[in-house]
N, C-alpha and C positions, 0 to 999 in steps of 0.2 A: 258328557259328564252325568254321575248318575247323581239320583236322591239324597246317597248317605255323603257322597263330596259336597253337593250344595249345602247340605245341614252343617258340616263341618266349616266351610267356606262363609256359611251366613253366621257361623256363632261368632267368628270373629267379627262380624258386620253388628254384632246385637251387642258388643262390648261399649260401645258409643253409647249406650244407655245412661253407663257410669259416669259421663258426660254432665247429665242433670244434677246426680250429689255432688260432683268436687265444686259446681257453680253455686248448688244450694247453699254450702259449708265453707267454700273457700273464698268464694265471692271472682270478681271480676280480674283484677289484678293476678293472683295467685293462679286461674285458670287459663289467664294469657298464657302467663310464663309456662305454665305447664304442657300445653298445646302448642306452643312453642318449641318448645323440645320435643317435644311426639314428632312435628313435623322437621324438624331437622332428624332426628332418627329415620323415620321413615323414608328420607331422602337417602341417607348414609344405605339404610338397609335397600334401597333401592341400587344405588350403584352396585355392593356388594353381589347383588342378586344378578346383576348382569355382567360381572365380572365373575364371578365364583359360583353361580347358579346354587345360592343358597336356600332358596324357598322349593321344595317341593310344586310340584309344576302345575297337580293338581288345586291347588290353592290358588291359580290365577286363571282368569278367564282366559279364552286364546288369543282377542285381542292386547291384553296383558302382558304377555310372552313377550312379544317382540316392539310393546309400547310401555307403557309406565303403567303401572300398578295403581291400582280403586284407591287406595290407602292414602298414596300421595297428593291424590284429587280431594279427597274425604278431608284431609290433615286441613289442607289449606282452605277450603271454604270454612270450617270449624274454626281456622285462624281469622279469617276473615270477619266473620261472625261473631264470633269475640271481641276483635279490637272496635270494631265500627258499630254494634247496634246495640239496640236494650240487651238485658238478660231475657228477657220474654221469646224476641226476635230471634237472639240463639240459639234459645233451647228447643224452640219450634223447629225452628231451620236443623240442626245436627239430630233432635229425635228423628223429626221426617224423611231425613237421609238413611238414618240408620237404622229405624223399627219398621218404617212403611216401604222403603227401596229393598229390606232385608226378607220381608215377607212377600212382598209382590214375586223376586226372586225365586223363593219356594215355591210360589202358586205355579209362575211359569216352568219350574222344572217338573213341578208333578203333574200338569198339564200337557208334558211336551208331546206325546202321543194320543192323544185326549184329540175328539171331532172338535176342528178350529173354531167355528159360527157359532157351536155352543156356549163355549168358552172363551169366547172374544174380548171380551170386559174383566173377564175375573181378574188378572192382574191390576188392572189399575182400580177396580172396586176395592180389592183387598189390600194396598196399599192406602189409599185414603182411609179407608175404615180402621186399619192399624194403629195406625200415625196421629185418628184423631182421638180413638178411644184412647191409646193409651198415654198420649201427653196430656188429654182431660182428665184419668180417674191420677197419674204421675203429679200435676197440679195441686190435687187436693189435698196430696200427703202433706203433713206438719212437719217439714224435714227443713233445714238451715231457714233460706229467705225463704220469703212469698212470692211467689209468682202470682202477677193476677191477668190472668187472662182471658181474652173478649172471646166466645164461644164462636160467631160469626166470623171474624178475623182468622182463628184457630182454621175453621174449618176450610175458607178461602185457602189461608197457605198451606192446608195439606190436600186440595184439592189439585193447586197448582203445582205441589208437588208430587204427586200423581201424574198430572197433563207431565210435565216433562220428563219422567221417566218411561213416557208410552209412545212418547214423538221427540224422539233426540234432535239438537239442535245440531246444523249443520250449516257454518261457514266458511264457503268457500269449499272444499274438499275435506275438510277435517270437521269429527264428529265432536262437540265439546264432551265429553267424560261427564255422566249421567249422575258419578258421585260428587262433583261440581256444581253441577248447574241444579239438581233437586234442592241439597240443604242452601245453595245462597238465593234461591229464586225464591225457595220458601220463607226463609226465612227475613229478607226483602220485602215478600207484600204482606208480610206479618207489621211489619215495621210502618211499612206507608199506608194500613191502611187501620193501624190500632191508634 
């Protein structure tokens, strides 16, 4: 896969931004529900897609193809995230999934031929560095509620969300889905340790 698929592939991964206003403006209730539905769509358009091969092929990674789709994993920690923790928690957890998993992605594609030993770290540097500039300067906009968040706290859970996007979890023989485990890990020790 080349540069302009990943950019294409990641704009959809950077839509999760909008994330932060329906939660700033709609509040908690209103964002369930609505994440809710995202994720039952996402499910529908999931079956679809493996009956009717309706998604363009390039749009999914290749473990994708013949597994379940980032979207479905994404849907549901965001669901998760929503029902059980602060708004703070949330919005940590779904940005970090989405802005710092979405650019780490880029670093590694435009990296992919790039001398390894040099380049070892930039993924997961440029992911935590994403995730935390921009859910800090995102924080201070004047936009619906207040988010008030702990700068140390912030920075733990996008550092941890980082570690797990750069050492996938593995139980047993099965890998847990990166867009899973990043936003509710992060969004987790946001929660236990604000």
């Amino acid at each position: 896969m080349g540069m302009k698929e990943e950019i294409l592939r990641k704009a959809i991964h950077f839509l999760g931004v909008l994330y932060f206003p329906l939660y700033s403006y709609a509040g908690k209730t209103v964002t369930l529900g609505i994440v809710a539905v995202l994720v039952l769509l996402s499910i529908l358009i999931e079956i679809l897609r493996r009956k009717y091969r309706i998604l363009p092929e390039w749009i999914l990674n290749p473990y994708e193809i013949r597994g379940i789709g980032a979207y479905v994993y994404f849907g549901i920690a965001a669901l998760l995230l929503t029902a059980f923790f602060s708004a703070e928690a949330a919005v940590v957890g779904v940005l970090t999934g989405c802005v710092g998993d979405g650019v780490s992605g880029l670093v590694k594609t435009y990296l992919k031929n790039k001398p390894r030993n040099r380049w070892r770290n930039a993924p997961f540097i440029s992911m935590f560095l994403s995730s935390f500039l921009f859910i800090t300067i995102i924080s201070t906009l004047e936009i619906g509620m207040e988010f008030d968040l702990e700068l140390r706290v912030l920075a733990l859970a996008c550092f941890v969300g980082a570690f797990m996007e750069s050492k996938p979890i593995k139980v047993r023989n099965f890998y847990v889905n990166d867009n899973l485990s990043v936003p509710l890990l992060s969004g987790v020790f946001y929660q236990l340790f604000s």
